[in-house]
N, C-alpha and C positions, 0 to 999 in steps of 0.2 A: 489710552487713545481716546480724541474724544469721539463720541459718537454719533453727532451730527456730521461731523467730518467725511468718514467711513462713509456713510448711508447711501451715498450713490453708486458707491463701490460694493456693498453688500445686498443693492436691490437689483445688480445689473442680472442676475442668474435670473429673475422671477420679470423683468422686463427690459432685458435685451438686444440683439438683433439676429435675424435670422441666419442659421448655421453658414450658406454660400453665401450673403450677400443679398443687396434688394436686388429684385429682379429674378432669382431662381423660382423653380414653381414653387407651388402651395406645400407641396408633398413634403419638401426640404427643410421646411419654416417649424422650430420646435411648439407644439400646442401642448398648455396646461389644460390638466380635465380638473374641473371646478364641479360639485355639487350645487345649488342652486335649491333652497325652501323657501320659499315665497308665501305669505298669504294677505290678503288685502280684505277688510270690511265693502258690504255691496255697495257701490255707488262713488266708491272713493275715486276721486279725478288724480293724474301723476300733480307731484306737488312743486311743480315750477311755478316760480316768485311767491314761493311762502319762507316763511322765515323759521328760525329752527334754535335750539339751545341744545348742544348735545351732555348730555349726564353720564357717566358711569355707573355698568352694572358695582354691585362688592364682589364680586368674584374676581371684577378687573382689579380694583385698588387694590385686592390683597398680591396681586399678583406683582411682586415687587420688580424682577426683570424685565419687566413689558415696562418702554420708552415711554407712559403717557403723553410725551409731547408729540411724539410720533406717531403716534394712536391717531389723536386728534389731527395733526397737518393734514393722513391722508385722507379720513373720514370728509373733513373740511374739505378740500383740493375736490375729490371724488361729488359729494352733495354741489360742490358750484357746476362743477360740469354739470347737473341734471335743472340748471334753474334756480337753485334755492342760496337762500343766504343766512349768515347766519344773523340772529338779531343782534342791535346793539347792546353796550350795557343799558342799565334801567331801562330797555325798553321791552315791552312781554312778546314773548316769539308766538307763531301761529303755532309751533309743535315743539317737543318737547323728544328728542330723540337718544333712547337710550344705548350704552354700546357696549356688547360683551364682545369678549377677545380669548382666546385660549386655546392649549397644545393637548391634545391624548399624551399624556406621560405614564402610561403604565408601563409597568416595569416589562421587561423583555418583548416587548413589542418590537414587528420589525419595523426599520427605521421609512421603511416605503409605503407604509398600511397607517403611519404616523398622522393624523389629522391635522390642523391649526385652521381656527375658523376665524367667520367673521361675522357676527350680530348685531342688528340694526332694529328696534323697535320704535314704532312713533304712536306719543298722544296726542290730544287737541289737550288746548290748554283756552277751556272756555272761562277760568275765570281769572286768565291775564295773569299768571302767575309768574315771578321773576326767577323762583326758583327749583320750583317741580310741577311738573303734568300732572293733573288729577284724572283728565277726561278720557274716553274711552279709546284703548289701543284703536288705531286706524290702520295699521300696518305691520307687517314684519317678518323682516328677511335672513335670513342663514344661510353663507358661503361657506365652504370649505376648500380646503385641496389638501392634496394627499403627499407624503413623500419629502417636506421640508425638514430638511438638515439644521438647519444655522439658525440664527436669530427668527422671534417671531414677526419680526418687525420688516425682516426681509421680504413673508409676503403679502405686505398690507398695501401697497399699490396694486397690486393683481386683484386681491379682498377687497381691497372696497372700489374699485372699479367696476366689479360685477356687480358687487351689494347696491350700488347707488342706480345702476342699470333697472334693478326689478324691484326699486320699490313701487307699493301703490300696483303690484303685480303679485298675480294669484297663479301658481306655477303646480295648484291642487296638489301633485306630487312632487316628490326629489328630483330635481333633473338635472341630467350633466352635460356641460355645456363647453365646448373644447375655446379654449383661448390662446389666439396665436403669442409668441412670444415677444417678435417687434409689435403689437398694438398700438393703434395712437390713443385707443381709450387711457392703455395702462401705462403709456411713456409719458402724457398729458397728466397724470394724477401724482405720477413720481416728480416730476418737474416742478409741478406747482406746490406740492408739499414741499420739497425742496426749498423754494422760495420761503414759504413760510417759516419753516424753522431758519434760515438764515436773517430772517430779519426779525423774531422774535429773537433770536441772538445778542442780533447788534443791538437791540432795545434792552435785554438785560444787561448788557455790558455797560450802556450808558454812554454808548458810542453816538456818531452822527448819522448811522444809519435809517433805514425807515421804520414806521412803527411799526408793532406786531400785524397782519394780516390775517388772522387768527385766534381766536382764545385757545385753550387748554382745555379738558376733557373735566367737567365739574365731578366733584364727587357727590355719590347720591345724598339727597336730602332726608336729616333723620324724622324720621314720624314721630310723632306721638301719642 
């Protein structure tokens, strides 16, 4: 099956509509409990209309099940909602954002205590670099939730909705933060990933579709 196909149907669990119906109270509306680690450099301002280049950690790339394109739509979709863009090619982004992703898989763990996060760290990139940040972290944030079953990918509209919420946000301690389950933050991030992977689609197909909206999740750059 392919798996852009599915997506909308395997992320409806993690941003779907509430149990009655709109209009029933709050009480009724199922909320996900999100961890929240936050921590921000003094002075740092939130970073709408900066431009941005996302990287992956290697912990992502080894991680062969995790959809990178998926990875990337919602991180993408989530960072525009907040302002930012991403930069062109050849042209040097103001930040340089890197992205881990990953499940607690230990073995007999129960399936409800089960983590899948989401990682977001930003550098400046003062010397205009095309393809990795030198400069000092200015940011970075760590989502979780607890309890997912299915694919990791199912709850990365939820993940980086919150993630994109508290960067450039210093949250001192872990906090948990309940998110209703119809949200427009988290229906807005699904949707416009959505977008994205369907028209990176039709551009590798070589259809008449439109072009990517999007890059992909670069892999990290090797030092030497």
């Amino acid at each position: 099956m392919n798996f852009f196909r599915c997506f909308l149907r395997i992320t409806a669990p993690i941003a779907g509509v509430a149990l009655f119906g709109v209009g029933c109270a709050n009480m009724f509306v199922v909320k996900h409990k999100v961890m929240v680690d936050a921590i921000s450099a003094p002075g740092v301002a939130k970073p709408s209309g900066q431009s941005y280049r996302l990287v992956a950690k290697r912990s992502v790339v080894s991680q062969a099940p995790v959809q990178m394109s998926v990875v990337a739509a919602c991180v993408h979709a989530a960072l525009g909602g907040q302002g930012m863009f991403e930069a062109p090619p050849n042209v040097p982004s103001d930040l340089f954002i890197e992205v881990g992703i990953g499940r607690d898989n230990t073995p007999r763990i129960d399936a409800s205590a089960r983590e899948t996060f989401l990682q977001l760290s930003a550098r400046t990139n003062p010397d205009r670099s095309l393809d990795r940040g030198i400069g000092p972290e200015v940011w970075d944030v760590r989502v979780a939730v607890f309890g997912i079953t299915g694919r990791i990918e199912s709850a990365l509209p939820l993940l980086s909705a919150v993630a994109a919420s508290y960067v450039a946000t210093d949250t001192h301690l872990e906090t948990k933060v309940e998110v209703p389950a119809n949200s427009p933050m988290v229906a807005s991030v699904r949707e416009n990933a959505i977008k994205v992977l369907d028209a990176n689609k039709a551009s590798d197909g070589g259809g008449s579709g439109p072009p990517p909206a999007a890059s992909p999740l670069q892999p990290p750059a090797v030092t030497r």
